[in-house]
C-alpha positions in Angstrom: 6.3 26.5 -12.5 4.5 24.0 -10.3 5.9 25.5 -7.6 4.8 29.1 -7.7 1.4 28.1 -8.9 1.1 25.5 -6.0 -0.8 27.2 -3.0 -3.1 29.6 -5.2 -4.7 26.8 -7.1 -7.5 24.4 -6.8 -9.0 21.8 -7.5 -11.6 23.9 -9.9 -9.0 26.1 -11.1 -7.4 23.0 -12.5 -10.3 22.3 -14.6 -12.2 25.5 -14.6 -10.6 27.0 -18.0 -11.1 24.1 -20.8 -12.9 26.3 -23.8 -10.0 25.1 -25.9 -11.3 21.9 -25.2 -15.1 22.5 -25.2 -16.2 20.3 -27.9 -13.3 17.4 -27.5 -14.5 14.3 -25.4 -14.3 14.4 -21.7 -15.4 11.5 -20.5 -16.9 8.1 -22.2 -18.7 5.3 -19.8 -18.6 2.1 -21.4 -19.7 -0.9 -19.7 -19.9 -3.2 -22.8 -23.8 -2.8 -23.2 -24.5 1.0 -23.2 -21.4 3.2 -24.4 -22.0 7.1 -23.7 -20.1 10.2 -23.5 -19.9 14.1 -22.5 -18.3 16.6 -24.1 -16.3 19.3 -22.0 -18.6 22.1 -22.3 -21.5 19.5 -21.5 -19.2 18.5 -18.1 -18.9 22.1 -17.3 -22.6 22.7 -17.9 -24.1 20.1 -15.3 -21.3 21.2 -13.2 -22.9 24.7 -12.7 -26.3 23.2 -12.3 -24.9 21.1 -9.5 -23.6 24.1 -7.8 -26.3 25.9 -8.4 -28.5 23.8 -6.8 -26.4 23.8 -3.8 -26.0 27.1 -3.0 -29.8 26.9 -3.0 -30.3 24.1 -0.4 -27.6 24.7 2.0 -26.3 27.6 4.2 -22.7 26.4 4.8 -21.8 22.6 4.4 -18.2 21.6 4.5 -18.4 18.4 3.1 -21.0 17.0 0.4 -21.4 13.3 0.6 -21.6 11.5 -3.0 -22.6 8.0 -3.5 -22.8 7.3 -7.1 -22.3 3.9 -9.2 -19.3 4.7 -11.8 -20.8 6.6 -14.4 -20.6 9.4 -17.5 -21.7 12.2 -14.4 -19.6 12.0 -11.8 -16.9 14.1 -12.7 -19.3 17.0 -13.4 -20.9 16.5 -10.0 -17.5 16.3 -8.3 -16.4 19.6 -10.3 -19.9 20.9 -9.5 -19.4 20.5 -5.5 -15.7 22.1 -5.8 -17.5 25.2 -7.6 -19.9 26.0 -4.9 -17.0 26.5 -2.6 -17.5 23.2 -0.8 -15.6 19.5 -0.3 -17.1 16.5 -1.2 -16.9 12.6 0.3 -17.3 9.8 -2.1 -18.9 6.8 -0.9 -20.5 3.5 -1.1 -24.0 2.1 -0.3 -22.4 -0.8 1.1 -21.0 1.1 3.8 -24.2 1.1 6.3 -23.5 1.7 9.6 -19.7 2.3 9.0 -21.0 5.3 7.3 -23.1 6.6 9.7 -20.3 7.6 11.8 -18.4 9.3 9.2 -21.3 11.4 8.5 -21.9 12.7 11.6 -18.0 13.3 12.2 -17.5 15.4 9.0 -21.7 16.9 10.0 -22.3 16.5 6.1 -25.6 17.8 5.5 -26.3 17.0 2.0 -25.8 13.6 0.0 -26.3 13.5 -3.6 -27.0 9.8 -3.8 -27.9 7.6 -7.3 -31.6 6.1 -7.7 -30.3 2.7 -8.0 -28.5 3.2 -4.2 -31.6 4.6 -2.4 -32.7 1.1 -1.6 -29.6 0.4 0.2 -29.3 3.5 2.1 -32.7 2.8 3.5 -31.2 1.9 7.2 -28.9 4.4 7.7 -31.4 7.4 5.9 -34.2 6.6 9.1 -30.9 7.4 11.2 -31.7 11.0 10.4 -34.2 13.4 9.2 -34.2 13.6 5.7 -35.4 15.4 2.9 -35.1 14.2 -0.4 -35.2 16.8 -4.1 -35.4 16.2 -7.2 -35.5 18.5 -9.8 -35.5 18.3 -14.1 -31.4 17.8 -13.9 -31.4 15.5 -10.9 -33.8 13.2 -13.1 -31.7 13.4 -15.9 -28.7 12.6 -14.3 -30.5 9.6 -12.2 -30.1 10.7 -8.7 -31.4 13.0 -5.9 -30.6 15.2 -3.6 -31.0 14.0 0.1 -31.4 17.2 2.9 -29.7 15.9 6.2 -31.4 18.2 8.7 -29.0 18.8 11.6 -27.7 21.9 12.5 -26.0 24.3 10.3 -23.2 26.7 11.2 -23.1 29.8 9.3 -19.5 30.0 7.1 -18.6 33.2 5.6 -15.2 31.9 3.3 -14.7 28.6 0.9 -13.3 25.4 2.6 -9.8 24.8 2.2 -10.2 21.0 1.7 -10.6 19.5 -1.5 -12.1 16.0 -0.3 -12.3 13.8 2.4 -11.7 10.1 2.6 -11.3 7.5 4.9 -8.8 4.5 5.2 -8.0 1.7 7.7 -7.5 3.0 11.6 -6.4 0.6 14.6 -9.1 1.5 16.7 -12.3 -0.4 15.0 -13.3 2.9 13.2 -11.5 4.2 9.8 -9.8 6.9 10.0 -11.3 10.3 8.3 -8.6 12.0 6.0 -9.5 15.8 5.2 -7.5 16.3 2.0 -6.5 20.2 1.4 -6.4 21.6 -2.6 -2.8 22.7 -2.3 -2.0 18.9 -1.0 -3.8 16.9 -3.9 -3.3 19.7 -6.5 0.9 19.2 -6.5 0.1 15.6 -6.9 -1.7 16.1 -9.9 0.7 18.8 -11.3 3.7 16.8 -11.2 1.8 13.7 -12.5 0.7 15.1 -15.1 4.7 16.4 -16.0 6.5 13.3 -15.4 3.6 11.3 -17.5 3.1 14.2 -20.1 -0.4 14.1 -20.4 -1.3 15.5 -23.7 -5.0 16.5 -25.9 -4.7 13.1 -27.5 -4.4 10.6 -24.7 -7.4 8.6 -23.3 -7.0 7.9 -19.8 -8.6 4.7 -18.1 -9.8 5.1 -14.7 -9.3 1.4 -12.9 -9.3 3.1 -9.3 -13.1 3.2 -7.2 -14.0 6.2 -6.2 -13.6 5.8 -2.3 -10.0 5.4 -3.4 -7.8 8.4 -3.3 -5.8 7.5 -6.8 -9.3 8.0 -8.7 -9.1 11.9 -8.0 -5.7 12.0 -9.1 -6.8 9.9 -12.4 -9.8 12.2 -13.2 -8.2 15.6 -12.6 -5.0 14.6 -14.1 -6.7 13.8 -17.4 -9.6 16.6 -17.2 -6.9 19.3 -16.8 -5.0 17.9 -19.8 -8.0 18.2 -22.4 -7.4 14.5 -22.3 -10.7 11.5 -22.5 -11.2 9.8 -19.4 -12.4 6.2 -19.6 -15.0 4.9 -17.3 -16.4 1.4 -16.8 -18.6 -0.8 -14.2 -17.0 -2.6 -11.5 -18.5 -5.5 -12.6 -16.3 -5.0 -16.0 -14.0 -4.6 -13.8 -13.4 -8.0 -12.5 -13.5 -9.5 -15.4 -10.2 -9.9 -17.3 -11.0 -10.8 -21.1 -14.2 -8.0 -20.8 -11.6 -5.3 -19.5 -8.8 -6.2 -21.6 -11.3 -5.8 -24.8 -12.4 -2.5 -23.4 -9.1 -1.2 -23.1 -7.7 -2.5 -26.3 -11.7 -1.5 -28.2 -10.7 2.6 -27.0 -6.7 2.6 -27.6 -6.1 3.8 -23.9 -2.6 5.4 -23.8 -2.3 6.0 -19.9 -3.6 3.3 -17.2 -2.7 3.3 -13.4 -4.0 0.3 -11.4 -2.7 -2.1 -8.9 -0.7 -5.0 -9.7 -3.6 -7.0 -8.8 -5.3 -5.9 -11.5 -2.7 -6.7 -14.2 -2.0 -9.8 -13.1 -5.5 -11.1 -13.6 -5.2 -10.8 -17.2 -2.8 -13.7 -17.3 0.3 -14.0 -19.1 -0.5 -14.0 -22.9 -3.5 -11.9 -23.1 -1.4 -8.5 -22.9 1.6 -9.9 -24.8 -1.8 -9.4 -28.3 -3.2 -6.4 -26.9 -2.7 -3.9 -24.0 1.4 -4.7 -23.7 2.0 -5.7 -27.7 4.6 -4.2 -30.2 2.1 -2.1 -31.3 0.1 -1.2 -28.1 -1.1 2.3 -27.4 -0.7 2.1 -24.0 2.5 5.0 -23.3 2.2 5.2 -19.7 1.2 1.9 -17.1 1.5 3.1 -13.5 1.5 0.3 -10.5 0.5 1.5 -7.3 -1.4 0.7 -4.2 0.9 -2.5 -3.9 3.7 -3.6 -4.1 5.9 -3.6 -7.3 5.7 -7.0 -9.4 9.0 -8.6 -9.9 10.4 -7.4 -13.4 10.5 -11.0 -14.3 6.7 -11.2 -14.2 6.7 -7.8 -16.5 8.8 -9.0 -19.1 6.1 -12.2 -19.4 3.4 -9.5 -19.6 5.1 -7.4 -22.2 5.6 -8.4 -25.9 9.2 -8.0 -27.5 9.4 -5.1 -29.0 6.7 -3.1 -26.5 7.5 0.6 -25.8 5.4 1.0 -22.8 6.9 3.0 -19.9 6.7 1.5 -16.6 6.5 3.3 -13.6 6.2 2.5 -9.7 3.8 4.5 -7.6 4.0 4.7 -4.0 2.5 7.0 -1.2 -0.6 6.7 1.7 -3.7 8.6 1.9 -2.6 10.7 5.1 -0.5 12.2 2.4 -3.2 12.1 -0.8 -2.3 10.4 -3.0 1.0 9.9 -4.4 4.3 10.3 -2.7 6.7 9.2 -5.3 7.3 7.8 -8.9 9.9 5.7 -10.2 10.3 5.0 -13.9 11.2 1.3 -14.8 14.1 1.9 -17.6 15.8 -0.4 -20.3 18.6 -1.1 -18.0 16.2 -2.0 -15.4 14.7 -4.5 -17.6 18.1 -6.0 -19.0 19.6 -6.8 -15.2 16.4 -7.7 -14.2 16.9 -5.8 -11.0 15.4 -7.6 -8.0 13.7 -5.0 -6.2 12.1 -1.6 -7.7 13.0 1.2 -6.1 10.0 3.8 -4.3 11.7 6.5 -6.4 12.3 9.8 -5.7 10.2 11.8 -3.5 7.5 14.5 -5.4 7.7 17.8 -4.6 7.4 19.4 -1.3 7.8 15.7 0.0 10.5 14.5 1.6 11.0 10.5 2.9 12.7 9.6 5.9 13.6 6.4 7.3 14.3 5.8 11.4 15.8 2.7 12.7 13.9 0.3 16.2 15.4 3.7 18.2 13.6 6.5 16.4 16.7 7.0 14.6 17.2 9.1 11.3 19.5 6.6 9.2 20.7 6.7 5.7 21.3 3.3 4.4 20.5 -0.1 6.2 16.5 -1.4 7.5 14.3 0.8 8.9 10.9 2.0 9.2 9.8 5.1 6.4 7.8 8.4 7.6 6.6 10.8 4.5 7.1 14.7 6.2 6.7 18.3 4.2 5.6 21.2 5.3 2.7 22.1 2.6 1.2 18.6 1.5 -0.3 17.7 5.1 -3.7 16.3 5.4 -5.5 16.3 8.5 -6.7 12.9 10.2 -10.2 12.9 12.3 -10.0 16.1 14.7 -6.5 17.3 13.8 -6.9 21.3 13.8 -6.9 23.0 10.4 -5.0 25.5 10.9 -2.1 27.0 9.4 1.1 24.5 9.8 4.9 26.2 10.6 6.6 23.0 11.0 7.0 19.9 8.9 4.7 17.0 9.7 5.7 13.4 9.4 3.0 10.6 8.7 4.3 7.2 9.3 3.5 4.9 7.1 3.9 1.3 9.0 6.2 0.3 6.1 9.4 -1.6 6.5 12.4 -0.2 4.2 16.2 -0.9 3.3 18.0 2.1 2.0 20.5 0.3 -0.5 24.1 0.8 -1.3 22.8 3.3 -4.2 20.6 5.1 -1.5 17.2 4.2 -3.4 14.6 2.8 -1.3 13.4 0.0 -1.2 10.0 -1.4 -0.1 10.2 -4.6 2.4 6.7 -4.8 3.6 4.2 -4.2 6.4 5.5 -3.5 10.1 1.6 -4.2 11.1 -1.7 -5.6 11.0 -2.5 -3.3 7.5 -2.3 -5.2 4.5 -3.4 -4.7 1.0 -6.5 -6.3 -0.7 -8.0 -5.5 -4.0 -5.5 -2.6 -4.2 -7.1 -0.8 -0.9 -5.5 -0.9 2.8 -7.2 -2.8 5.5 -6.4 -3.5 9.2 -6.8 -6.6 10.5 -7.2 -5.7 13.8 -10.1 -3.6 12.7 -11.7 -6.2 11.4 -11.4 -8.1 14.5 -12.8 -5.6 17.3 -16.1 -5.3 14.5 -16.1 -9.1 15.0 -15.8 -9.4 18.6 -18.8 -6.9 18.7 -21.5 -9.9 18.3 -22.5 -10.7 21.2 -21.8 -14.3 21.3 -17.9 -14.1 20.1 -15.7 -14.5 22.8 -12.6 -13.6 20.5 -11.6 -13.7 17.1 -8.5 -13.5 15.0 -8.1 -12.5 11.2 -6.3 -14.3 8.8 -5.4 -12.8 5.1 -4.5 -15.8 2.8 -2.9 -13.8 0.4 -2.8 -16.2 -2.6 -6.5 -16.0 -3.3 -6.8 -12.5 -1.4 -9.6 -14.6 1.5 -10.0 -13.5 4.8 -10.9 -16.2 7.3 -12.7 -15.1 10.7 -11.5 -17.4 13.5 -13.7 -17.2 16.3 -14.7 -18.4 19.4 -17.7 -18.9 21.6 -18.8 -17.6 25.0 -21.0 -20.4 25.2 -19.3 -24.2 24.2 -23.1 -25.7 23.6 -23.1 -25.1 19.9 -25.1 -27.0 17.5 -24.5 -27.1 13.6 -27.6 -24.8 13.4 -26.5 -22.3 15.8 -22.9 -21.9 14.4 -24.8 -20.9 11.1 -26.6 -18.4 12.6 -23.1 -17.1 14.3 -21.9 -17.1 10.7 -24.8 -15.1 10.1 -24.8 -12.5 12.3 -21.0 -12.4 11.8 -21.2 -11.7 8.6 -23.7 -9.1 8.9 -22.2 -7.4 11.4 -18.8 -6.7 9.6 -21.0 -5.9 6.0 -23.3 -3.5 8.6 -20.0 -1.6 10.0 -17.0 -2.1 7.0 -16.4 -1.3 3.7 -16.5 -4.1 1.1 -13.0 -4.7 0.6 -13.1 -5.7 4.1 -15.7 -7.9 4.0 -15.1 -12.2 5.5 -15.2 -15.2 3.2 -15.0 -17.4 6.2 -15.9 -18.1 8.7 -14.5 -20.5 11.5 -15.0 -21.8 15.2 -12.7 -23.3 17.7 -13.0 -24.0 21.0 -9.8 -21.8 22.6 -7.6 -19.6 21.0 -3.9 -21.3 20.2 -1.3 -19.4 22.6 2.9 -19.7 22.2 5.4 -20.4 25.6 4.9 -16.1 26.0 1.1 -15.7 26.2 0.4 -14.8 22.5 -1.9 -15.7 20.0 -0.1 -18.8 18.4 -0.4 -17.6 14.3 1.4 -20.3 13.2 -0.5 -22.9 14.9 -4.1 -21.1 13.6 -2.5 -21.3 10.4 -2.5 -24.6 10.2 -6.0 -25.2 11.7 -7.3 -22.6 8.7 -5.3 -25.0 5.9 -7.2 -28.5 7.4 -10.5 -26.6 7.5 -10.1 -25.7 4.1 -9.0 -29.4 2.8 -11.6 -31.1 5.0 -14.7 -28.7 4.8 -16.0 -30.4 1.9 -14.6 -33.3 -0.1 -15.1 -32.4 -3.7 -16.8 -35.4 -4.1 -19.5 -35.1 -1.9 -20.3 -31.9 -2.6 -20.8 -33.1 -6.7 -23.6 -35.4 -5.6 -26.2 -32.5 -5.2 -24.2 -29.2 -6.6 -27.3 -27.5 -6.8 -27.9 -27.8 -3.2 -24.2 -26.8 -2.5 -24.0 -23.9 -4.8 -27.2 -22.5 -3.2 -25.8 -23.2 -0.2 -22.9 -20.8 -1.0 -24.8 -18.3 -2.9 -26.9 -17.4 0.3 -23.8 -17.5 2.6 -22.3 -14.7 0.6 -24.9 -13.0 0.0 -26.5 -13.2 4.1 -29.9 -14.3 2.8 -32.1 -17.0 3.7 -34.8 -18.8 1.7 -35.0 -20.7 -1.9 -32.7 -20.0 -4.4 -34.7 -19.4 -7.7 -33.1 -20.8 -11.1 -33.5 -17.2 -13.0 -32.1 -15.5 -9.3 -29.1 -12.9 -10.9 -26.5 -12.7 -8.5 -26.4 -8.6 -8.3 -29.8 -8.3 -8.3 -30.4 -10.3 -5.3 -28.2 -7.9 -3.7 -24.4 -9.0 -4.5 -21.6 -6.5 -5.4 -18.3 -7.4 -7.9 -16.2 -8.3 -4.2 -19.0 -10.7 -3.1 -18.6 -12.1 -6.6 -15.0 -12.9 -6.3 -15.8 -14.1 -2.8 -18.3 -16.4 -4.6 -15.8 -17.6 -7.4 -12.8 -18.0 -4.8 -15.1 -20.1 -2.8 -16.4 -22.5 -5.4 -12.9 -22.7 -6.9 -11.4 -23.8 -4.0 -14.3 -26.1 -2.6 -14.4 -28.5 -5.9 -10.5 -28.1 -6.3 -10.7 -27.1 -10.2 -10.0 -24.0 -11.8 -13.2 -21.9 -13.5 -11.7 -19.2 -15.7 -15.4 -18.4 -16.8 -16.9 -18.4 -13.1 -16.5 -15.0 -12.4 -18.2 -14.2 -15.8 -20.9 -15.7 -15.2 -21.4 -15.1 -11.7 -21.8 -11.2 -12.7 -24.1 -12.3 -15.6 -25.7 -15.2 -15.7 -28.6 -17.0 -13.4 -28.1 -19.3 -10.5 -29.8 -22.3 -13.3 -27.3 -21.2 -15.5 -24.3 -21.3 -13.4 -25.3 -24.7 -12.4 -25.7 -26.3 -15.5 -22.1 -24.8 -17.1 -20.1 -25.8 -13.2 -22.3 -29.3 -14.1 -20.8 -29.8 -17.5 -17.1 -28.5 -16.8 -16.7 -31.2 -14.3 -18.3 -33.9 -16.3 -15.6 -32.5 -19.1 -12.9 -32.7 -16.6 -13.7 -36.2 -15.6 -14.1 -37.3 -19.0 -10.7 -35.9 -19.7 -9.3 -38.3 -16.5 -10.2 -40.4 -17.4 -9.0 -40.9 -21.3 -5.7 -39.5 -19.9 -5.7 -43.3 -17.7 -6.7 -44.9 -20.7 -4.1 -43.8 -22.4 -1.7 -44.2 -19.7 -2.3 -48.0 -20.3 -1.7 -48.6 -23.8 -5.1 -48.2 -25.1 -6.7 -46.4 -27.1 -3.4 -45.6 -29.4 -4.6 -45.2 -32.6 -6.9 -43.0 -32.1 -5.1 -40.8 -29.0 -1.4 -40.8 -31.2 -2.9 -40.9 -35.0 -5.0 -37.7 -35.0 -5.4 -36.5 -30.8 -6.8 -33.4 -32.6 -10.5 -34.9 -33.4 -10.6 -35.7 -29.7 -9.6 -32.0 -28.4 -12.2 -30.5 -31.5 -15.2 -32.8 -31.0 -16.9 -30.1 -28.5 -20.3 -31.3 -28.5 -20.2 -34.6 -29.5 -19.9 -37.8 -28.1 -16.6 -40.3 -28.0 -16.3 -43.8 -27.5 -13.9 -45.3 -25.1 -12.6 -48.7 -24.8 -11.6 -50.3 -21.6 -9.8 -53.7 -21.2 -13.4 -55.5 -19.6 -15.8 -53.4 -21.5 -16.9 -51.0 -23.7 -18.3 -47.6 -21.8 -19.9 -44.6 -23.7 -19.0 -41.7 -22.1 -20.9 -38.8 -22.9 -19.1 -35.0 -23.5 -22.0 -33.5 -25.0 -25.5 -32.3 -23.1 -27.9 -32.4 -26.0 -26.4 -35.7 -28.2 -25.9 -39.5 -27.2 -25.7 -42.5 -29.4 -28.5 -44.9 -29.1 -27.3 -48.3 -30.5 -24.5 -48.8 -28.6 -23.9 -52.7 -29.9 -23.3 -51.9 -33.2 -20.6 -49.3 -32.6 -19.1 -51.4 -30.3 -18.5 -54.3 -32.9 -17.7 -51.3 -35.7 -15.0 -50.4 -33.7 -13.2 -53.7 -33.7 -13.1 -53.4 -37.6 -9.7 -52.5 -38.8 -11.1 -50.1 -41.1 -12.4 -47.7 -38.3 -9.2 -46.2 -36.4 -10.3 -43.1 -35.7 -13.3 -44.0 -33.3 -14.2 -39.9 -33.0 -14.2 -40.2 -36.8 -16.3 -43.8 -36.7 -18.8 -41.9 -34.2 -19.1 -38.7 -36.0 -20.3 -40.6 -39.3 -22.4 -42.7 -38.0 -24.4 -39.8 -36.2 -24.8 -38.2 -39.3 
């Protein structure tokens, strides 16, 4: 079936016909404050308006950019831009000057861009000469229409592509994929077999929209009468807000990255999204590699039926490229490595050895060929393929004993970070583009998913002030020309670049000048001596501003995104050396005064904690520490007393309460009658 219907549908066609389905839920945006919805005849309706209004502002555009904040709309506007015949480009207002180029490559001549993004766009808009509409639908939908005018080049038939995209290239720009209908449209088709989609399920989109596995996700589920499931990226990021939301609307199907799953901790999804009872059917990992099943069977409670499944594939191939379902057996032998699976349709996998070699078992480097699902990279012609193309995809493989596949790692600079590719070396020709860096390498410490800039200098006369400006304008400069996954958390000088017996970059040796930087930077305790001047210090690094951090300053509003917020959190994390569970929280919802005051009281906490841990260590305080430990751990905000071998010291847990007359607790406490001294306190406070 899929394969007779494959090269006459598209896109549209896949969604076109849902009058079965015109008054079930199509999509619901809940970001924990507003919660709305649109029906499927409302999608379709706004759809047509969109492509309306199209037809009636442009002669022949290929490509439609779209730069929209997650929201209830965007699946009609997409559907709305496929209607009129035409391919559209999700992207970001973060991506500046990195944009810019894309633009003018794909000659995209309109942009429908959200109100909220217009601020943003403000650099690269005076780039060209624009015209910006609004109409009674735009306004309801909270966006505009933005006329590019360059020349047009009159078309007389329908594009053949679907979408375009862009991903990580080698030579400092990203590479532009042009993604055909009959490429994407198999993906979906067989996707929505192997998972069978059904009317009932509700379908969580996790994926942004700049990456390819989010089309996938929203025409997968709008083609099955299914509900998609749409949220902030700011609920993104933070686990116990997302696990609610996903628990709050029973999703049944959820693809992410490991990343993502992993953030929920261990015992979170054991009582909700992976419990006996969970309503999650299908949870597809891609974009990464596969967890180890020993980390899965933490996540999952006994009893949970959820099926597993292992997504792989690249974007010069949107999206997917194979699908492997975990099974029971799997799960009993605790296999070590999950396979890639077997290859979709119309894809085949093939694996060469150092000589270019077709092999079938052993190492070896994996290429994705087929004849139909071919993509076409920056100027590639668009014409009509006869022979098989093969993409490689700078993955090392070992072909087992079994002939499944297995996935080994990276053969290059790419990695993976926040579930979307980057190239290091990228990153380092946007760097070396400041004027004053001499060279720079990039390091990815995967652990906390920070990437360190190490530069150096043309000039060596550099002052502490003028190395801040370097971080400055380095900073700048990659926000100005890369997407925000590819955005530095630090930044760091050295006089001459490491180099092995052969001339090379010494890795090893930067490695270990990255690890001192990082345990000498700051001590811990100097920077708790004035922590609000530190964490202003941080909060304008991240953010490239200058100026007086104000105590009501929010953190997005002064112009942070959900990445620089985990920048933020990973930095303060690792700077004071204690873990903040709640940091990311608050970071994305709280004020800078606010933040202070709860980092302020966690430490005082944790050093409260110390320090009844050493006064326990040495024999004291056992009556109260072995009879009941429980009125210590439940006093929250109250105040405890704590006896030391030379004296008495109050030490106070609480930011609103403190016991006046010390004295006469102190000699209270030497009474045999008063064991309990959180008991003694309590009572005498009320």
């Amino acid at each position: 079936m899929i394969e007779s219907l494959k090269k006459e549908l598209t896109l549209f066609d896949l969604v076109s016909d849902c009058d079965q389905w015109k008054d079930r839920m199509a999509v619901i945006y809940d970001d924990g404050k507003v919660s709305v919805g649109l029906a499927y005849n409302q999608v379709m309706i706004l759809a047509s308006k969109i492509s309306s209004l199209i037809e009636c502002h442009t002669e022949s555009p290929d490509v439609i950019g779209v730069c929209l904040e997650p929201n209830q709309y965007v699946p009609a506007v997409l559907i709305g831009v496929l209607k009129s015949g035409n391919a559209f480009l999700n992207f970001t207002a973060s991506s500046k000057g990195y944009l810019q180029n894309v633009l003018e490559k794909l000659k995209v001549n309109i942009l429908f861009v959200q109100l909220s993004n217009l601020k943003a766009l403000e650099k690269l808009l005076f780039q060209f000469s624009t015209e910006i509409i609004s109409n009674d639908t735009l306004q309801h939908l909270n966006m505009v229409l933005i006329k590019l005018n360059r020349p047009q080049y009159p078309r007389t038939e329908r594009t053949s592509l679907a979408y375009c995209i862009t991903t990580s290239g080698t030579t400092g720009t990203p590479k532009i994929v042009k993604v055909p209908h009959n490429c994407i449209v198999l993906n979906i088709l067989y996707q929505r077999r192997t998972f069978r989609i059904r009317e009932e399920d509700i379908v969580f989109l996790s994926s942004p929209l700049t990456f390819d596995p989010s089309i996938v996700d929203i025409f997968v589920t709008l083609s099955s009468g299914s509900c998609l499931l749409m949220t902030s990226d700011a609920m993104k990021v933070v686990p116990n807000r997302l696990l609610w939301l996903l628990t709050k609307y029973h999703v049944s199907v959820m693809q992410c990255t490991p990343t993502l799953l992993s953030r929920f901790g261990i015992t979170d999804p054991q009582t909700s999204l992976l419990s006996e009872y969970s309503s999650l059917r299908v949870l597809a990992l891609g974009g990464e590699q596969f967890p180890p099943l020993t980390h899965l069977q933490q996540w999952r409670a006994p009893g949970n039926s959820t099926k597993f499944y292992n997504l792989y594939g690249i974007t010069e191939v949107s999206c997917w490229s194979s699908i492997y379902e975990v099974t029971e057996p799997d799960f009993r032998e605790v296999i070590e490595d999950v396979p890639l699976g077997k290859p979709m349709i119309d894809t085949e996998f093939i694996v060469k050895d150092d000589n270019g070699k077709v092999i079938k078992n052993g190492q070896g480097y994996l290429y994705i060929g087929s004849l139909n699902r071919i993509c076409f990279i920056n100027d590639e012609d668009q014409q009509i393929v006869t022979e098989k193309v093969l993409r490689p995809t700078g993955d090392l493989v070992n072909i087992n004993s079994q002939g499944q596949i297995i996935y080994i790692g990276r053969t290059d600079s790419q990695i993976k970070r926040h579930g979307k590719r980057i190239d290091l070396r990228e990153i380092e020709q946007v760097v070396c583009r400041v004027e004053r860096i001499k060279t720079c390498k990039i390091l990815h410490v995967y652990k906390d998913s920070i990437l360190v800039a190490v530069v150096v200098e043309r000039s060596d006369n550099v002052t502490s002030t003028s190395f801040n400006n370097l971080v400055s304008e380095v900073k700048t400069q990659t926000e100005d020309c890369l997407p925000a996954h590819c955005w530095l958390d630090k930044v760091i000088r050295i006089e001459k670049m490491p180099m092995t017996n052969h001339g090379k970059c010494d890795v090893e040796a930067l490695w270990k000048i990255v690890k001192a930087n990082f345990e000498c930077s700051d001590e811990p305790k100097e920077i708790q001596k004035d922590m609000e001047k530190y964490l202003a210090k941080v909060w304008k690094e991240i953010l490239v501003i200058s100026g007086e951090v104000k105590e009501d300053a929010m953190f997005i509003f002064s112009g942070g995104n959900s990445v620089q917020a985990v920048q933020l959190a990973n930095r303060i994390q690792t700077d004071l050396n204690i873990q903040l569970p709640w940091l990311l929280d608050y970071i994305l919802h709280k004020s800078f005064g606010e933040i202070f005051k709860e980092i302020i009281f966690t430490i005082g906490k944790e050093q409260d904690t110390a320090e009844i841990d050493k006064i326990q260590n040495k024999g004291l305080m056992k009556p109260f520490l072995s009879k009941d430990r429980s009125n210590y751990e439940n006093l929250g905000n109250q105040t405890i007393f704590m006896e030391t071998q030379d004296k008495f010291d109050l030490q106070k847990i609480s930011r609103k309460r403190r016991i006046s007359d010390t004295e006469k607790l102190c000699e209270e406490q030497h009474s045999p009658e008063n064991n309990l001294i959180g008991k003694n306190v309590l009572e005498k406070e009320n």
